[in-house]
C-alpha positions, 0 to 999 in steps of 0.5 A: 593385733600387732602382729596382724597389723606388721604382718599387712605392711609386709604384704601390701609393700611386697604386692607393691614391690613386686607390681614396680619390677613387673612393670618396668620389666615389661616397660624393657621389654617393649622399649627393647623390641620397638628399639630393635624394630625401628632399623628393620625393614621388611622390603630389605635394605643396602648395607656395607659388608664392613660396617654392617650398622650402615642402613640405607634406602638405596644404592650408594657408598658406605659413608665410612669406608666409600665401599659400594654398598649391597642389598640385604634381603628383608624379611619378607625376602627372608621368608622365601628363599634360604640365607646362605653363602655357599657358592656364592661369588664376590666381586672385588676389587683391589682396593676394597682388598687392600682395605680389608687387608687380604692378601692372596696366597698361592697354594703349593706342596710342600713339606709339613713339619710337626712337632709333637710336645711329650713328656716322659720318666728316665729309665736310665742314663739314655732311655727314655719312656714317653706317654703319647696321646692317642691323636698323636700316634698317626704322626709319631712313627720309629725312627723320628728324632726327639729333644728336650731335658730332664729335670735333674738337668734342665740346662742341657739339651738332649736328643735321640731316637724313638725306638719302640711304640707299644700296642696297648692303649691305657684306657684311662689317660688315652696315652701309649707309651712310647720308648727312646734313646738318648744320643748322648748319656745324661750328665746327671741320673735320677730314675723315673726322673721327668723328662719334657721336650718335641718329637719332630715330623715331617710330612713331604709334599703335603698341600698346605694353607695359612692357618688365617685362610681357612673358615671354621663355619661350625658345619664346615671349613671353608677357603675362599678361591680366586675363579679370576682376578676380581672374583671370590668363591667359598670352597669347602675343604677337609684338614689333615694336621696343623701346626702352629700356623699352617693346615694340611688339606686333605681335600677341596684344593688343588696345586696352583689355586690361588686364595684368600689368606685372609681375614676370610670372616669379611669375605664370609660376611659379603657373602652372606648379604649377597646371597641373601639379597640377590 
């Protein structure tokens, strides 16, 4: 009997339990949704392409910034036409530039210089064996100069010569082995010690960008151009290398063309309220 008794308290406070969580999870829900709908309109709305929390009725200026505010198609716009910047030119002005901080850059060639981290195991006093990355190998060529130290001595700097690349990859790591020449013999010999230092390339006369002047979108990269002083459009390009600040353009960007150099996702944003609300 006492059993039964325990085991009806157990279930009416489970049923009970279960009913509150129920019912505040759908009291959530439905404040979540009437919450997110009270800002939408579906006739669209103007809004400022640096504070877009910014909803208004009409044309004006953003209340935050004094940027003139832009029209952002509402869904029953949204449901007619396809949202998207491609193409799509911007009007600027130097202030709103200024305000933004974008600067312009002017694209040139110029020579690339690479730097490829590596690590290797002493073969001798001045012979050096490097495992290299398979990305790497278009960079890495006979004849590039190398520096770094050796673990047995890690206050003196070494350099040298690449001299042989190998043809076999080791299907494991993705690596080749690459071999190289110490300049000067190392003070202190341990064999198959570790060796860590760069290879040095340089690509010459390569079109080359500000890495922050380029927008990665997930289906391309895009740098914006300058058509005239107060005008900005989306150019899609191809990227060869980069270094640690800089891409090389394969392709989408000629000599002389002035850019962006960003930040461009405040440009990318504009772009989109444009497009979608003109």
């Amino acid at each position: 009997m006492k059993n039964q008794i325990l085991f009806g308290v157990v279930f009416t406070f489970t049923l009970l339990s279960t009913s509150i969580i129920y019912s505040a999870a759908n009291a959530e829900t439905g404040k979540s949704a009437t919450s997110g709908g009270a800002h939408e309109d579906p006739d669209g709305y103007y809004t400022c392409p640096m504070h877009p929390q910014v909803h208004e009725h009409k044309a004006g200026k953003c209340p935050i910034c004094g940027m003139p505010l832009v029209k952002k198609a509402g869904k029953k716009q949204e449901a007619t036409k396809p949202s998207t910047s491609s193409g799509v030119e911007i009007d600027v002005s130097e202030s709103q530039l200024n305000l933004a901080g974008i600067g312009r850059y002017t694209v040139e060639r110029k020579d690339l210089v690479l730097s490829v981290p590596v690590s290797g195991r002493m073969l001798s006093t001045k012979e050096i064996a490097f495992q290299v990355f398979e990305s790497d190998l278009s960079t890495i060529k006979s004849g590039l100069e190398f520096s770094g130290s050796a673990s047995s001595s890690p206050d003196e700097i070494l350099s040298g010569q690449i001299r042989s690349i190998d043809n076999l990859i080791d299907p494991s790591s993705r690596t080749i082995r690459v071999t190289g020449t110490l300049k000067q013999s190392l003070k202190r010999f341990i064999l198959d010690g570790s060796f860590h230092g760069e290879i040095k390339a340089i690509e010459k006369k390569q079109i080359v960008v500000p890495e922050s002047a380029v927008l990665h979108t997930g289906i391309a990269s895009l740098v914006y151009v300058f058509t005239s002083e107060k005008k900005l459009k989306p150019v899609a390009v191809t990227l060869g290398k980069k270094t640690s600040s800089e891409y090389q353009i394969l392709s989408g960007l000629n000599e002389g063309d002035v850019i962006s150099s960003g930040p461009n996702f405040l440009i990318d944003s504009e772009a989109k309220i444009r497009g979608s609300g003109d």
